[in-house]
N, C-alpha and C positions, 0 to 999 in steps of 0.2 A: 471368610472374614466379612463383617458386617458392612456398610459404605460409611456410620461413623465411630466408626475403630478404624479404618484405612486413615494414618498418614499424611496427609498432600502438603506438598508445598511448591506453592504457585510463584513463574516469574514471570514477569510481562512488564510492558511500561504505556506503551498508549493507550487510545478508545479503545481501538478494537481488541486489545486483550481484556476489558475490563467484563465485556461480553458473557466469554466464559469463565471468567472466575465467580460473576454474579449469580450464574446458573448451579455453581457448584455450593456457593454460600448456601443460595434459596433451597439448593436440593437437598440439604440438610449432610452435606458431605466433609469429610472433618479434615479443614485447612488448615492445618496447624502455623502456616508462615507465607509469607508475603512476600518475593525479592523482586525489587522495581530498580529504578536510574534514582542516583544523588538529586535533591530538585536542582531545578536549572534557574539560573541567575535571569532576572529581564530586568527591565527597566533601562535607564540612561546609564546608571553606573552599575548595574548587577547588584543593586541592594536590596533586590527583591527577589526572593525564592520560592520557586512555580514547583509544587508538589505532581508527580504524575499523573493522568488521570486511571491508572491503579492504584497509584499511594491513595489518593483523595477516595475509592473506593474503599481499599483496606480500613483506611480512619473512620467509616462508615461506619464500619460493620463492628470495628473494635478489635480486628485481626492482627497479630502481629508484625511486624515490619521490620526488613532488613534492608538496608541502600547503601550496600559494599562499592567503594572507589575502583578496588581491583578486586576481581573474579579469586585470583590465586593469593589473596590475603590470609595471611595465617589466621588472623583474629575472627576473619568472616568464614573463613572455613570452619575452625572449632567452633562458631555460634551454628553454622548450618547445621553439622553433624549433630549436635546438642539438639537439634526439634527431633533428632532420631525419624526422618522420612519414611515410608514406607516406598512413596512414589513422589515426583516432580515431573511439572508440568510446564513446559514451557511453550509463550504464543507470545512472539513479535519484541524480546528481548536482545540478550548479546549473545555472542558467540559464545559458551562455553568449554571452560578447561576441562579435562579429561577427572581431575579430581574435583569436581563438581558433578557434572551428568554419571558419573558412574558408582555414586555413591549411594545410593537408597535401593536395595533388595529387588526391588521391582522393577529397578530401572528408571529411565528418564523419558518423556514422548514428550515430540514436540506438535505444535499445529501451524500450517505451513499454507497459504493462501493460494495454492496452484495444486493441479492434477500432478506430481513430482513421478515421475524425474524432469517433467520440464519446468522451466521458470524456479531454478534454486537461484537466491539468492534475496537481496533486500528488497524487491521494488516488484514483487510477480503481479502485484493485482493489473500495475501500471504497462509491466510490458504484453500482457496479455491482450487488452485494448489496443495497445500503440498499435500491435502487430497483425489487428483484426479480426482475433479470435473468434470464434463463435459459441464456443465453451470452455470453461475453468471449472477449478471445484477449489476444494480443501483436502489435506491429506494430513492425515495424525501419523507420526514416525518414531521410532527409538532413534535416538542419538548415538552416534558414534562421530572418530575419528575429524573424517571430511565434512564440510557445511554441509545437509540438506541431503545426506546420499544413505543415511540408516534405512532398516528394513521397516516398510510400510505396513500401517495395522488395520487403517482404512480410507476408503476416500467418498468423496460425496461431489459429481459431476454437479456444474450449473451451468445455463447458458447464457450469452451474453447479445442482447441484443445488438442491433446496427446503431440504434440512439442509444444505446447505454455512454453515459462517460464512468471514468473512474469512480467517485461518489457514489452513484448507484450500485454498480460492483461490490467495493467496497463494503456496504452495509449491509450487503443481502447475503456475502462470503460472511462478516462478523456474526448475523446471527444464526447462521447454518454450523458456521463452525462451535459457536456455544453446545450446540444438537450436538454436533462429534464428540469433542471432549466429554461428556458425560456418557454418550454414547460407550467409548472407550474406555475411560474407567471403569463402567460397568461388566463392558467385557472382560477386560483384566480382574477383577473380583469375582467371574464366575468361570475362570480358566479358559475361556472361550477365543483369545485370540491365535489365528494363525498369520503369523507375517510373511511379506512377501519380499522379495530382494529386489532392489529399483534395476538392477541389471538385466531382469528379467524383463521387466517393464522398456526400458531403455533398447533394447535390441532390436539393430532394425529401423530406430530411429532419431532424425533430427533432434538434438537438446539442442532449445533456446535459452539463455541466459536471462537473468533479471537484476544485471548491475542496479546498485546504487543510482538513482539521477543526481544531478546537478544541476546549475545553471546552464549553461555550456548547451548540457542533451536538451537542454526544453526548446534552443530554438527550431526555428521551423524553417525547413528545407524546399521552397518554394519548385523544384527542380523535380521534384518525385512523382508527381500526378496529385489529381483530387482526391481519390481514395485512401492514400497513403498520408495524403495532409491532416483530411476530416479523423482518418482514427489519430492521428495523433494528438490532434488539440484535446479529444475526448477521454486519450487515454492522459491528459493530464492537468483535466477538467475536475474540478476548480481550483485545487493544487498539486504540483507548484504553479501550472499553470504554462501551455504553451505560449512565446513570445516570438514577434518578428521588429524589425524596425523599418518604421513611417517616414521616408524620407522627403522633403516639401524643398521647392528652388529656394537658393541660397537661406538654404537653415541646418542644425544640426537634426540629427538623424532625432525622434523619440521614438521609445519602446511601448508598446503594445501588447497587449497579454491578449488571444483570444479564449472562450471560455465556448462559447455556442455558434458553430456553422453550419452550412446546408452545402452537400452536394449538388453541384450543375453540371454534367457531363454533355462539351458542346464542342464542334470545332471552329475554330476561329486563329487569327492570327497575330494576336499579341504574343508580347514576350511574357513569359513566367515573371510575379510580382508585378502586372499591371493592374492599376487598380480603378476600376470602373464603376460610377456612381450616378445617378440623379441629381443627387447632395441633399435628396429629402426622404427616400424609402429604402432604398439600396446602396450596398458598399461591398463589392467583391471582389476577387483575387487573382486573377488568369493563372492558369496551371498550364501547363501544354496539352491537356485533354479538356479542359474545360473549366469552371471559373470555382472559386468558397465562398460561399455568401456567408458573411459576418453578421451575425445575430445580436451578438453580445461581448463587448472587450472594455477591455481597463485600459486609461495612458499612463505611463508613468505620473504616478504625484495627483492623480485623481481615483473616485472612486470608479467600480462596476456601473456600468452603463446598457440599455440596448444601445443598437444600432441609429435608430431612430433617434433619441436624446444623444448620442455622437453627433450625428448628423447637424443635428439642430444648433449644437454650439459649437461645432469643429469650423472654422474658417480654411474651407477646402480650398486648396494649391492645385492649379490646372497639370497636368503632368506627373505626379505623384506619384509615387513604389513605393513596393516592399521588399525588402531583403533578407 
């Protein structure tokens, strides 16, 4: 079979799915359909409806579009089956029902933002940072049953630097993973895959998780050492963004998002969340091993700042934490 006589119909909803679906437009590959998220309401009253940044690709290109409520809709299933798929392809959408991924001849692959079997779940680029990896990849997988655990078709190692935050990760997985999926279709059109079982892979060894974040998980745990603090602000640099709270003599506490720190590994004997300044070049953190220099943070109810413009307009309170 030719690449456009193959089928495809593509579901994704963010940036980074738009990645590879652009690569498979431009590659002259024949998308017959589109399935993204309902747009989402913004504004004050939700009177305005923010198309995904797949749909707004799709309307690009002229491609057809489906933006089913529920997965196991009758109506949205008889439309699916009506593109008559050959293949489906899914990167960074919903969970799907069993009468969905198992319907198109060829099967269903997904593309997954971690070397899997570790880091299944919603958030791998994030906890792979937090946890100070030093390499991730992407892995293209058939769908089955369990989230994240079908037989693997391929993977593509990256590394991750010490200054990498999230963002950076992020965008250099999107466009390695656009390489895969093409890559993979191609194989699949030339009978060429052989897959492997994540069990195999998994033997042996530690699975890390990649829950969902929250608010909650972003704050910062001043109690863990310097190394453990700096991956995490970066792995959740610049969104959602690691927070701690700023406490000054009689005031309430305000929230602080860091975005950019510097490791200082020093002994000394402050308590963890002591916060030690100039009040004109430096703002750091005591750790029990040594201190976080703050580069770059938000207050609540202001914009992204350095350090330095903190500094400049923050009216510093002698005795100051963080918590």
């Amino acid at each position: 079979m030719e690449k456009k006589d193959l089928r495809i119909v593509y579901m994704g909803t963010p940036e980074f799915a738009v990645e590879s679906l652009k690569r498979l437009v431009e590659g002259g590959y024949n998308v017959v359909g589109v399935i993204t998220m309902p747009d989402k309401p913004m504004g004050r009253h939700g009177s305005v409806l923010q198309p995904s940044p797949v749909k707004q690709y799709a309307l690009s290109q002229g491609l057809n579009i489906l933006q089913p409520e529920k997965l196991k809709d009758e109506e949205f299933v008889a439309s699916l089956r009506a593109l008559k798929a050959d293949l489906q392809i899914v990167v960074a959408f919903r969970m799907l029902p069993e009468v969905v991924w198992n319907m198109p001849p060829m099967g269903t692959f997904n593309l997954h933002a971690s070397l899997l079997p570790q880091y299944r779940g919603a958030a791998p680029i994030n906890w792979a940072v937090i946890n100070g990896d030093t390499e991730t990849g992407i892995t293209t997988f058939f769908l089955k049953h369990e989230i994240d655990t079908g037989e693997i078709i391929d993977q593509v190692r990256v590394p991750i630097a010490d200054t990498d935050n999230v963002e950076v990760v992020y965008d250099r997985l999107m466009h390695l993973g656009g390489d895969l999926v093409v890559k993979t279709v191609d194989a699949l059109l030339e009978g060429k895959v052989v897959t492997t079982p994540q069990e195999e892979l998994a033997a042996g060894t530690v699975l890390r998780p990649a829950p969902k974040i929250f608010k909650e998980t972003c704050r910062i745990d001043w109690m863990v050492g310097v190394k453990r603090v700096y991956d995490f602000v970066r792995g959740l640099s610049p969104y959602p963004a690691a927070w701690t709270e700023l406490y000054q003599a009689d005031s309430s506490p305000i929230v602080m998002k860091l975005f950019e720190t510097e490791k200082q590994f020093e002994s000394h004997s402050y308590l963890p969340g002591t916060i030690l300044t100039d009040k004109k070049t430096y703002f750091k953190v005591a750790c029990h091993d040594g201190y976080i220099n703050i580069l770059s943070l938000q207050l609540a109810g202001k914009k992204r700042m350095s350090v330095g413009d903190f500094l400049r307009g923050y009216h510093y309170v002698e005795n100051a934490f963080v918590k």
